[in-house]
N, C-alpha and C positions, 0 to 999 in steps of 0.2 A: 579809409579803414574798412568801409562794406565791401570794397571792391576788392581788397585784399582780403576779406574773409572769403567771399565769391569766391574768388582763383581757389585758395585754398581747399576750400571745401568740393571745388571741381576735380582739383587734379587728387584728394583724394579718394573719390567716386571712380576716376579713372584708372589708378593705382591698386584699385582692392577688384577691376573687373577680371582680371586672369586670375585672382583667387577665387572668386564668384562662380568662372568658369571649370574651375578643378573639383573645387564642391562640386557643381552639378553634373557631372560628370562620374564622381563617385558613388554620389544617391541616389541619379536618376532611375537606375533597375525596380525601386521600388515605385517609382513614378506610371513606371509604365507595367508593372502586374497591377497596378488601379487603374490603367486605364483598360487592359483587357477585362479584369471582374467588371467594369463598364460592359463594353462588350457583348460577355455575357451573359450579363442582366437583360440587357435588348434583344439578344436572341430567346431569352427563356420569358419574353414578357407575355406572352398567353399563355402557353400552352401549358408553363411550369412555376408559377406562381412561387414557389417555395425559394426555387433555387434563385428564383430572381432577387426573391428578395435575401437571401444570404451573399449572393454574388453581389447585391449593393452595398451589403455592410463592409463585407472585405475588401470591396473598392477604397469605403471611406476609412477604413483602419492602413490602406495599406498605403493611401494618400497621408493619411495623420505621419505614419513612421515616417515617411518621405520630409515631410516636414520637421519634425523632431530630428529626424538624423541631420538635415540642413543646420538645424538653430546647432546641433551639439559639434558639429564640424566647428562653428564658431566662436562659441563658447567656453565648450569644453566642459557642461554640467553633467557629472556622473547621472544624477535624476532624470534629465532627458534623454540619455543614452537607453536607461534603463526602463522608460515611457515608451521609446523607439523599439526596444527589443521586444514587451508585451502586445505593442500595439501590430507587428508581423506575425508575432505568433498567433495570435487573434483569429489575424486575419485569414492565415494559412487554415485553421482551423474551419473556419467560415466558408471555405472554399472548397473542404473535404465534405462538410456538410452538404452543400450547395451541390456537389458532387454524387453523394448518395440520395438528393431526390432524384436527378437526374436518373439514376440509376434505377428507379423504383418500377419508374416507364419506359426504360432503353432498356430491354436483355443484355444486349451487348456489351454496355456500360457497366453492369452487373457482375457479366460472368470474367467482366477487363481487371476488376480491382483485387479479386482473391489470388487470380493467374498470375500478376505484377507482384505479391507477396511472395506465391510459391518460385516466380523466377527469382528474385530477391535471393531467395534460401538455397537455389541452386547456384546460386552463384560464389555466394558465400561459404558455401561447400565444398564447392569446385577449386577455391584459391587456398582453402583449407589443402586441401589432398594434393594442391599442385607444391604448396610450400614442403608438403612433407615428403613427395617425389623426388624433391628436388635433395632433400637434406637424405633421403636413406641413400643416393648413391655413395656419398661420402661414411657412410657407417659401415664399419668391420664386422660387425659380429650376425652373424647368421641370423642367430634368434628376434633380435631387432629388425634383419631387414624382412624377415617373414611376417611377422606383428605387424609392420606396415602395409606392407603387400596385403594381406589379408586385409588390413583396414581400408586401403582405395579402391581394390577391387570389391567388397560390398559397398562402398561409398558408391564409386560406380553404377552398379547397376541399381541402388537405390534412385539416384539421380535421374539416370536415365526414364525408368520409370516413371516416376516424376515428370519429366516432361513432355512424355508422351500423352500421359493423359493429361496435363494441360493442354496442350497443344490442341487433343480431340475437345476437352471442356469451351474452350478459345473458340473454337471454330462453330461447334455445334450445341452446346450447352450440354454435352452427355459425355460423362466418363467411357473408356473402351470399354468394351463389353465385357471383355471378359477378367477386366480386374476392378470390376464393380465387388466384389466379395475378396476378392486376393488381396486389391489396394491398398486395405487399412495393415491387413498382414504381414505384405510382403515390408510394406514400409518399414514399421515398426521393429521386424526382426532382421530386417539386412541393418537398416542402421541404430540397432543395440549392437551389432556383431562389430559394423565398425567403429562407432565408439567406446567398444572395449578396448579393441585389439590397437587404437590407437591413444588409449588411457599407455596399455601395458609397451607400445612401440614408443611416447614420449619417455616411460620412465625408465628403460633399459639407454636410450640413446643419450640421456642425462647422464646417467651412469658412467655411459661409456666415455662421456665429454669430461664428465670429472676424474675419470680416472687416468683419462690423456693428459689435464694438466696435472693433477699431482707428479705423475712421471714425471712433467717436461720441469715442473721444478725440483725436484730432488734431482735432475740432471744438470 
């Protein structure tokens, strides 16, 4: 009888390992951002005291999800999912922190995190004005496609802007010279202009959408 439990209990240890293997496979991503906040906790162990010890905590928060999402793969407990999801966010938090000591005594570091926001918003802008490119080829009506046009092209040179003096802040720590006093202006009034003219190019192209289909069904 023991030795028939034996086998049993062997083959299924051996049975549940390619499940073993799929889990880990799934969760390990979190396995391994704990083992870089390891990482750089080691490298930040003099010199940056603060960040070491924030890069330690989100090591052990981001090892805990790794485990919790392990147990919830098995289980299936909404509570540990939900343990799992605070315990990343934690941790990700812990890592930005950890990040702005760094940043305290790195310039670089410094002037990297505002630069990565403004690309962010250029970019997000950029797929903004390319959706809308894209939809006024297909609109009839004059006034709408002027309302656009006028909206990407200040969209445009707002952007533009924009990058260039990140670009100059990225590199050097100093805005161009010469839109050190323009900057705040030119911003502000190219893009009010194009998000008027693309308030007033959405709601003529609307317009003009609802009045194709009434057409097409009274046809």
């Amino acid at each position: 009888m023991s030795e028939a439990k034996e086998e049993d209990f062997e083959h299924k240890l051996a049975s549940f390992h390619p499940e073993f293997l799929r889990i880990i496979r799934r969760v390990y991503p979190l396995a391994v951002l704990g083992s870089l906040c390891v990482a750089i906790s080691a490298f930040a162990h003099q010199s940056y005291p603060e960040a070491q010890a924030y890069a330690l905590a989100s090591a052990s928060l981001f090892l805990t999800a790794f485990v919790l999402s392990f147990l919830y793969e098995l289980f299936k407990f909404t509570l540990v999912a939900l343990m799992s999801y605070i315990s990343t966010a934690l941790a990700v938090f812990l890592l930005f922190l950890a990040i702005f000591e760094f940043s305290v005594n790195v310039p670089m570091i410094s002037r990297t995190f505002p630069s990565i926001m403004s690309f962010l918003a250029v970019i997000f802008f950029t797929s903004l004005y390319y959706s809308m490119f894209k939809v006024i080829r297909r609109v009839k009506s004059k006034l709408s496609r002027a309302s656009a046009w006028i909206s990407i092209s200040c969209g445009v040179l707002t952007l533009s802007l924009m990058v260039i003096n990140q670009i100059s802040f990225l590199l050097s720590g100093e805005y161009v010279a010469f839109a050190i006093d323009l900057f705040p202006k030119l911003i502000v009034s190219f893009l009010a202009v194009s998000l008027a003219f693309s308030v007033v190019a959405i709601y003529l192209i609307r317009k003009e959408v609802k009045k194709e289909k009434s057409s097409a069904k009274q046809q």
